[in-house]
C-alpha positions as CSV (number, residue, x, y, z in Angstrom):
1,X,227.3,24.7,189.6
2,X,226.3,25.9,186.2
3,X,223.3,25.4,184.4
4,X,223.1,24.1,181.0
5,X,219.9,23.7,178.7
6,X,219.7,21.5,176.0
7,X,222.6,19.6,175.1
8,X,223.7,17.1,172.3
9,X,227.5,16.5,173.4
10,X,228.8,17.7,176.5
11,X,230.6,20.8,175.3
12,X,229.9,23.0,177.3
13,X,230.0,21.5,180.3
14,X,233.1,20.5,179.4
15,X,234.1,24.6,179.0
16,X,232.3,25.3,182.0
17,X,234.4,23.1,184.5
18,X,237.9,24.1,182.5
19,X,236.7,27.5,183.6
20,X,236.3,27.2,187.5
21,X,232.5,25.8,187.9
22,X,232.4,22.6,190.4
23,X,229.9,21.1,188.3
24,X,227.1,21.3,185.5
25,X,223.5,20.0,185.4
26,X,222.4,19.6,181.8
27,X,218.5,19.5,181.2
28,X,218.3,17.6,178.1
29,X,215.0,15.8,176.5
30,X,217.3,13.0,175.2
31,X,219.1,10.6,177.8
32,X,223.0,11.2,177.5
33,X,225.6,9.4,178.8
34,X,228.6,11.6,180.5
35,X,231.4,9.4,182.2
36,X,232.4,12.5,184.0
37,X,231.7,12.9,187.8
38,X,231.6,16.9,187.9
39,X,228.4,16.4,184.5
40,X,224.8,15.8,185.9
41,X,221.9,15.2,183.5
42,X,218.0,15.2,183.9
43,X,215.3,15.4,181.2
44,X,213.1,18.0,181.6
45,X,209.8,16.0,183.6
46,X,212.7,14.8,185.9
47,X,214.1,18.4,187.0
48,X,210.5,19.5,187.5
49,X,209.4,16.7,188.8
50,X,212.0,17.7,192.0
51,X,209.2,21.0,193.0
52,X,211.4,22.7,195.4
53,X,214.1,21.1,195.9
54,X,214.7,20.9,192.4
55,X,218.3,23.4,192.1
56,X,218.4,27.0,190.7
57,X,221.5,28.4,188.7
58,X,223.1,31.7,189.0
59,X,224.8,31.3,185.4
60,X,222.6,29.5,182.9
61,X,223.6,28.3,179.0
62,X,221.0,27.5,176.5
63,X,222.9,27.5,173.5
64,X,221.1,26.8,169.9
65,X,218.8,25.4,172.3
66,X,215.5,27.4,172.5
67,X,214.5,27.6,169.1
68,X,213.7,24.2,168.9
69,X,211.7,23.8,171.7
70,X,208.1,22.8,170.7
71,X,208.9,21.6,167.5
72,X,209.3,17.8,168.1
73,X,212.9,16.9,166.7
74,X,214.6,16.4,169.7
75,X,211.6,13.9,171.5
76,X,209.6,17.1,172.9
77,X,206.0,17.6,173.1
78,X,204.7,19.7,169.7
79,X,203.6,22.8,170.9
80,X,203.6,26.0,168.3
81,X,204.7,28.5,171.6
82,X,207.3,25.8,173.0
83,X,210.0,28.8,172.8
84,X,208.2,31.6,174.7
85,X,207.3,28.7,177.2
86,X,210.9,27.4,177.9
87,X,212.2,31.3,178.3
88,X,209.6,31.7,181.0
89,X,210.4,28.7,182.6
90,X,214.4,29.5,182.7
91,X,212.9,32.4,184.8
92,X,212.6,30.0,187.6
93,X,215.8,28.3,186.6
94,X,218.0,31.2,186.7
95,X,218.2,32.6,190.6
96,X,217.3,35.8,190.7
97,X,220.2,38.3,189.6
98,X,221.7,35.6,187.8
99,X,223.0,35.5,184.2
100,X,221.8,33.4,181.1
101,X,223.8,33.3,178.4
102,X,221.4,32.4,175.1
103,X,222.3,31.8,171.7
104,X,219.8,32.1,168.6
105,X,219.5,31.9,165.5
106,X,218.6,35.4,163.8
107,X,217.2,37.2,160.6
108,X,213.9,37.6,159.2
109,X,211.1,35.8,161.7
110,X,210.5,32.3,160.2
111,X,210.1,28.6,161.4
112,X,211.8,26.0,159.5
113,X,209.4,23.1,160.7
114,X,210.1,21.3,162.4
115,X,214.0,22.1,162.4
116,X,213.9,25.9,164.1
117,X,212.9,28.9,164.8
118,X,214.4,32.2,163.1
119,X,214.5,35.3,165.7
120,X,213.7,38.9,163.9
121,X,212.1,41.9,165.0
122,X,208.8,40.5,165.9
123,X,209.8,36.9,167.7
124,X,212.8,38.4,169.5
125,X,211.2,41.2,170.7
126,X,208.0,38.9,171.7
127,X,210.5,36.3,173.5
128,X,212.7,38.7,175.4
129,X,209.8,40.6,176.6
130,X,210.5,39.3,180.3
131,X,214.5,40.0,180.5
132,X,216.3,42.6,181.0
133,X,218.8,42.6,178.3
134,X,222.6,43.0,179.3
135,X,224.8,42.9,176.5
136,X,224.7,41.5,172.6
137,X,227.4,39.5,171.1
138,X,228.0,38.5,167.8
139,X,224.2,40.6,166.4
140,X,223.5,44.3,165.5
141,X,220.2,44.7,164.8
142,X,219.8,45.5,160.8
143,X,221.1,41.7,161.0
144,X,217.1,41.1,162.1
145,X,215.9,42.1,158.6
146,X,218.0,40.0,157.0
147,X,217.7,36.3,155.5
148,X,220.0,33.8,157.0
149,X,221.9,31.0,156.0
150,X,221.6,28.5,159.0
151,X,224.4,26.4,160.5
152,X,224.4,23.6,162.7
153,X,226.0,26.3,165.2
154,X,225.5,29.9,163.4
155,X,228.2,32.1,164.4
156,X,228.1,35.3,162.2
157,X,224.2,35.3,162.7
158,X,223.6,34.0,166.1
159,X,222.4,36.0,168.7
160,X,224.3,35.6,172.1
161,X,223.1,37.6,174.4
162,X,223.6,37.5,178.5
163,X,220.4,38.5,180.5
164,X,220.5,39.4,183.9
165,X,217.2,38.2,185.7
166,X,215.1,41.0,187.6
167,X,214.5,40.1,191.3
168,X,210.6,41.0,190.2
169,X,209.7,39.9,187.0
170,X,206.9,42.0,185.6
171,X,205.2,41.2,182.6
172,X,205.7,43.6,179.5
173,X,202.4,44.6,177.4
């Protein structure tokens, strides 16, 4: 089963069952509908809401997901560190060892209310404090200085990055 945060359309899921997974389980804020047996959905107060029963994934996806959080667009709460909040929480998400795969938006830090968030030295640095960084796709860092023209999915400026979870989390100064 493979995890998938925040999701529109069901394209993902769709990618990650052509690829071998058994199943997905979306956590989305809005209700979708997916007429596929293999797609699960949840909003956000539902997966929670499950305490310890609720699953864990060993490959996660939060693509062009996390810099909206806390910003109200997509029917969550308003809250100014909604980003740093749902990056701590995939720490409980993602089993330990496992893998998210995240996708953000980067350049020069810099919130386009109440669209997104824009990842640069400071709010990257500040939101990956927790992970241990595996690899970078698609980013080098002088790309963090610069402006950016955003997409509805930036692909030359988007940072994907896979994380590999520590068994102990300790929390960075």
């Amino acid at each position: 089963r493979v995890g998938i945060i925040g999701s529109a359309l069901p394209w993902y899921e769709a990618l990650a069952l052509a690829h071998g997974a058994n199943s997905t389980y979306t956590i989305e804020y809005n209700d979708l509908l997916h007429q596929h047996s293999a797609m699960y959905t949840v909003r956000p107060d539902q997966y929670w809401a499950l305490g310890s029963d609720r699953p864990q994934f060993r490959v996660a996806f939060s693509i062009s997901s996390i810099e909206h959080d806390g910003l109200g667009r997509y029917g969550d709460p308003l809250n100014p560190t909604g980003d740093y909040e749902a990056l701590r929480q995939l720490e409980d998400i993602v089993t330990p060892g496992g893998t998210l795969v995240l996708a953000i938006p980067v350049g020069k830090d810099l919130i386009v209310w109440n669209c997104h968030r824009v990842y640069g030295r400071y709010r990257l640095t500040k939101l990956l404090q927790r992970w241990e960084v595996e690899s970078f796709m698609g980013m080098t860092w002088d790309m963090l200085d610069m402006s950016v023209i955003i997409a509805p999915q930036p692909v030359l400026r988007c940072l994907c990055l896979s994380y590999r979870r520590h068994a102990v989390i300790s929390m960075i100064p």
